[in-house]
MARRODO-549025 format. One record per residue (C-alpha): residue in one letter; x, y, z. Coordinates in steps of 0.02 Angstrom, whole numbers, plus 32768, in hexadecimal, padded with zeros to 4 digits. Layout:
residues N
AXYZ...
//
This chain:
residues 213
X3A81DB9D0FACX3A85DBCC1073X3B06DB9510E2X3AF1DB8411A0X3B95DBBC11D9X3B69DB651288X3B5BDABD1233X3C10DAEE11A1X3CB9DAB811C7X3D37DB5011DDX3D76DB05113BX3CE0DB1B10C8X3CBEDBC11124X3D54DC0910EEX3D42DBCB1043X3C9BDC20103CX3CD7DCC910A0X3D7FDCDB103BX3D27DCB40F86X3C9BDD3F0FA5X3CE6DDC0100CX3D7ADDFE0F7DX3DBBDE560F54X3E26DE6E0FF0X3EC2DED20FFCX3F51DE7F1040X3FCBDEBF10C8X406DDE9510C1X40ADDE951171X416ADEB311A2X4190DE9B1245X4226DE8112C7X4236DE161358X4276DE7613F8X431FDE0313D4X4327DE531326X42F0DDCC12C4X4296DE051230X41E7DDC011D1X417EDDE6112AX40C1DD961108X4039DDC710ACX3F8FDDDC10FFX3EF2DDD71093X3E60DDF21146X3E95DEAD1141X3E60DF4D1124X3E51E002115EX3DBEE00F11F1X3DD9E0DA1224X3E38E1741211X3E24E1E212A2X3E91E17212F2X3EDBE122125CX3EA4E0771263X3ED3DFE41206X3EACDF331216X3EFBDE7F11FDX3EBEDDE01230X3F46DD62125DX3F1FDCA8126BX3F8FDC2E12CAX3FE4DBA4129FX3F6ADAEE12A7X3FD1DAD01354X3F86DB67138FX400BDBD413B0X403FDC701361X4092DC7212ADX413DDCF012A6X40D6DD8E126EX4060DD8B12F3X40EDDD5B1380X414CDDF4134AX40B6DE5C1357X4077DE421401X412FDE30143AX4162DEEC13EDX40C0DF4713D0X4100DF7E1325X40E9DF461285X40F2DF7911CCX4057DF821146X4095DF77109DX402EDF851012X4054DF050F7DX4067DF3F0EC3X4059DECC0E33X411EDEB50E29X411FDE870ECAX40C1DDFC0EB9X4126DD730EABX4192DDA90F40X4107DDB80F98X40D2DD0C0F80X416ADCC00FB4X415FDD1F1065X40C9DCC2106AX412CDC1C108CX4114DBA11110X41CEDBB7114CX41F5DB6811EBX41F5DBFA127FX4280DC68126CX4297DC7F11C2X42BADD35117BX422ADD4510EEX4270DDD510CCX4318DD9B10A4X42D9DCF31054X4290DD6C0FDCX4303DDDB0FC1X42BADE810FD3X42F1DF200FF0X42CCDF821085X42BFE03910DBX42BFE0791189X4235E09711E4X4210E13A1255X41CEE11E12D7X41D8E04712EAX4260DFD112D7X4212DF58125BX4252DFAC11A3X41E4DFBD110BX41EDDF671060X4244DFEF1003X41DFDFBB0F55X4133DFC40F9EX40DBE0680F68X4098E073101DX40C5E05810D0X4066E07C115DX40D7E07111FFX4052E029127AX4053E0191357X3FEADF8E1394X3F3DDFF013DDX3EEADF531411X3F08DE9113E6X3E5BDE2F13EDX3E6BDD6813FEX3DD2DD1313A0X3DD5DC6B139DX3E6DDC38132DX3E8ADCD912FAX3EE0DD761340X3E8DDE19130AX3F12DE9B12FAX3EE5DF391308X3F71DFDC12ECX3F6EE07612E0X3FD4E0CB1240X4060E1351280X40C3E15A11E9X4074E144112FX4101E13C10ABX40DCE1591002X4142E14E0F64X4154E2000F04X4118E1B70E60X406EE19B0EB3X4047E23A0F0CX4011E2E70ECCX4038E37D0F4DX3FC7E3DB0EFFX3F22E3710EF3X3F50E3150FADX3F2FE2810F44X3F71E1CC0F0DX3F72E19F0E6BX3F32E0E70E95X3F1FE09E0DF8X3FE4E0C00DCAX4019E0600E5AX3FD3DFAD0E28X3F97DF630EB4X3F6BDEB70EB2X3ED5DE580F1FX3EAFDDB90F5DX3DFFDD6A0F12X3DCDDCB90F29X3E2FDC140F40X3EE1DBF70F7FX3F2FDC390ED1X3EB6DCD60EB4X3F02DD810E96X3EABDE120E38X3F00DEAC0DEEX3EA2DF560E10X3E92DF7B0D55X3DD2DF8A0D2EX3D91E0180DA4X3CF5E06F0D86X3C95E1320DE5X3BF2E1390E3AX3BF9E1E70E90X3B99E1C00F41X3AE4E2280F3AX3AC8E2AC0FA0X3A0EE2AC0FF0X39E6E3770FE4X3A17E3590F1FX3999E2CC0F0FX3927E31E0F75X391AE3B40F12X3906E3490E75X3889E2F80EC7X3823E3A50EDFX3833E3EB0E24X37B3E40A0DE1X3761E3940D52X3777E3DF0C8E
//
């Protein structure tokens, strides 16, 4: 089956996009108005692009009047937002920040979650999430209904249980993440993971040049 994207409405291209490009991590974005007023939503069009700067991601669509929904306002009001990182438990809060509440409405309250101070920004993080990267706008992109957010991690919180001191590692797998896959109810769990150690051409070459036995 092909699909001329030229000839697609935006609707069955991102039924086609979202569906095949999954799993996709999902930031959930605290943020603060300069007035104070506080917002949670989840973002699925996200992901890490860099980390010499630390660069992160998000792309924010707008409402079907065109203008901007509370997250994004915030954002390119303040420069500041939140990326939290969603475990399993999580989940169902995390769908309810999702909500189309009229503008103004504290997801983060409606939800009742618990919440830490930031560092260095004003928006807080989601105290249960096992990470939180505190994030500076570096450059906002507008794309045709979308904003492209793009930040740059200040701060990366993570939660003792997850991190070993000695290795420099995180233990992903403990902290349960959850993904979005295809259609509007789609969620995966990061349970079935799998190795492939990348190849290293000098080892492949040399294999290459054995001789026969």
């Amino acid at each position: 089956m092909h699909f001329d994207f030229a000839e697609t409405s935006a609707a069955d291209r991102y039924r086609l996009m979202a569906s095949a490009i999954t799993p996709r991590p999902i930031a959930w974005v605290t943020s603060q108005s300069a007035a104070g007023a506080r917002n949670a939503a989840p973002y699925s069009f996200f992901n890490m692009m860099g980390s010499a700067p630390p660069i992160v991601v998000i792309g924010m669509g707008r409402r079907p009047d065109g203008t901007h929904k509370d997250s994004a306002a915030n954002v390119l009001e303040t420069r500041e937002f939140v990326v939290n990182l969603v475990c399993e438990g999580d989940a169902p809060a995390m769908n309810l920040t999702s909500i189309d509440a009229p503008p103004g409405i504290d997801e983060i309250a409606l939800a009742g979650l618990a919440t830490a101070p930031s560092l260095a920004i004003a928006p807080p993080r989601i105290a249960s999430a096992p990470v939180a990267m505190e994030c500076r706008v570096y450059q906002t992109i507008d794309i045709g209904t979308n904003t492209l957010v793009i930040g740059e991690v200040l701060h990366f919180h993570v939660h003792d249980a997850f991190y070993d001191p000695a290795t420099r590692r995180i233990d992903t797998p403990a902290m349960h993440l959850v993904g979005r896959i295809q259609g509007a109810t789609g969620y995966v769990r990061m349970t079935d993971t799998f190795d492939l150690h990348r190849p290293v051409w000098t080892d492949r070459a040399g294999a290459d040049r054995a001789p026969m036995g």
